[in-house]
C-alpha positions in Angstrom: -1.4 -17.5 -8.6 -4.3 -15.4 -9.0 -7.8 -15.2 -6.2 -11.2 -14.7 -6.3 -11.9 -11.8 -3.5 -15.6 -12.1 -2.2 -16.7 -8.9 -0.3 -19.7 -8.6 1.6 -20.9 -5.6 3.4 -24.1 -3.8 5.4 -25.7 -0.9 4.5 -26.2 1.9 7.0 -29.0 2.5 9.2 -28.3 6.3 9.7 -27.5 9.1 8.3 -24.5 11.0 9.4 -26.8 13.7 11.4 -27.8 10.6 13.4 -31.1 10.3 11.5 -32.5 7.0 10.6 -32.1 5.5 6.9 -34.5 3.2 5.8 -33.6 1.1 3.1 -36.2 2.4 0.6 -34.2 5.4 0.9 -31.2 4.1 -0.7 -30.4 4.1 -4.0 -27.4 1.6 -4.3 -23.9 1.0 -3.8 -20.8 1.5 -5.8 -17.8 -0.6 -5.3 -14.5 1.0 -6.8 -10.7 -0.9 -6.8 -7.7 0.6 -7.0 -4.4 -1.8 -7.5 -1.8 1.1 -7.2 -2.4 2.3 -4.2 -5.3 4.7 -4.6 -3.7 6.5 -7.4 -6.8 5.2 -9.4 -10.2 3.4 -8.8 -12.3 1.8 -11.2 -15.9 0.8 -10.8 -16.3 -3.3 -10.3 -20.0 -3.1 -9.3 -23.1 -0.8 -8.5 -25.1 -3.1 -5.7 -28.4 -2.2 -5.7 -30.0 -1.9 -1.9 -32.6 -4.8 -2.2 -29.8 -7.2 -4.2 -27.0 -9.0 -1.5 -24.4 -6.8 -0.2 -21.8 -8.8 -1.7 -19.8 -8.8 -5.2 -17.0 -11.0 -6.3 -13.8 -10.0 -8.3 -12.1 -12.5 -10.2 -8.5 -13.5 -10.7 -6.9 -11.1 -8.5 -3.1 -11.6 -8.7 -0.8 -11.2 -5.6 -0.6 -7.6 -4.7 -2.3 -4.6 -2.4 -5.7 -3.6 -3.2 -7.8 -0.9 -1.8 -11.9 -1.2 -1.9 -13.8 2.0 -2.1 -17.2 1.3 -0.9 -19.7 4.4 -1.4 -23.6 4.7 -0.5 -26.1 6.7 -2.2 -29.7 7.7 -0.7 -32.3 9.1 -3.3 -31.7 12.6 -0.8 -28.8 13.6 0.6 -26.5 12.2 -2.1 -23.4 10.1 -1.4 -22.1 9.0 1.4 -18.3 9.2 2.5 -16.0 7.1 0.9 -15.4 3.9 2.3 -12.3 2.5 1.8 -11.1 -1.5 2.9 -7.5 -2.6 2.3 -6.9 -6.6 1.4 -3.8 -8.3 0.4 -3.5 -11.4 -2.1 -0.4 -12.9 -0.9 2.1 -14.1 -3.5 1.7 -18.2 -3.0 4.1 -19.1 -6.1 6.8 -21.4 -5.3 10.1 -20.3 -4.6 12.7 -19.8 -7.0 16.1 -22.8 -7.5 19.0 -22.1 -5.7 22.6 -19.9 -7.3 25.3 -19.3 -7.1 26.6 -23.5 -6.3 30.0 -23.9 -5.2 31.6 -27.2 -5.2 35.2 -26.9 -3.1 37.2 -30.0 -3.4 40.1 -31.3 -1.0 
């Protein structure tokens, strides 16, 4: 059975020389997926700073995922990568019994 995975995050206050970062000063946020264990990412959203930190991807079926969050400030260019690990748990029901063995006496 397939999920809807809602992520929400906060952008940084500082830069990583311990310098402040204003909002104004950033120029979005890319969200990337990978579903085979980081051998690939695709892009599910670029968050602009003054939209809300959040995106929502759709009919997720059971299985490890890894979010790559990444920030990028109009100077000093991208941020580290960012990355979040969630888990859609299999919630199918299980299969029928086998391998039935009637013994009679």
């Amino acid at each position: 059975m397939s999920k809807n995975a809602t992520l929400t995050w906060k952008l940084p206050v500082a830069r990583v020389d311990g310098g402040v970062l204003s909002p104004d000063e950033i120029s979005g946020t890319e969200v990337l997926m990978s579903a085979d264990l980081g051998a690939n990412f695709s892009t599910v959203a670029d968050v602009p700073p003054t939209d809300p930190q959040t995106v929502t991807v759709n009919s997720l079926p059971p299985g490890d995922y890894i979010f790559r969050f990444i920030v990028s400030a109009f100077i000093g260019g991208p941020s580290d990568d960012f990355d979040f690990s969630g888990n859609v748990p299999d919630e199918s029901a299980p299969l029928t019994v086998t391998d039935v063995v009637m013994t009679l006496s």
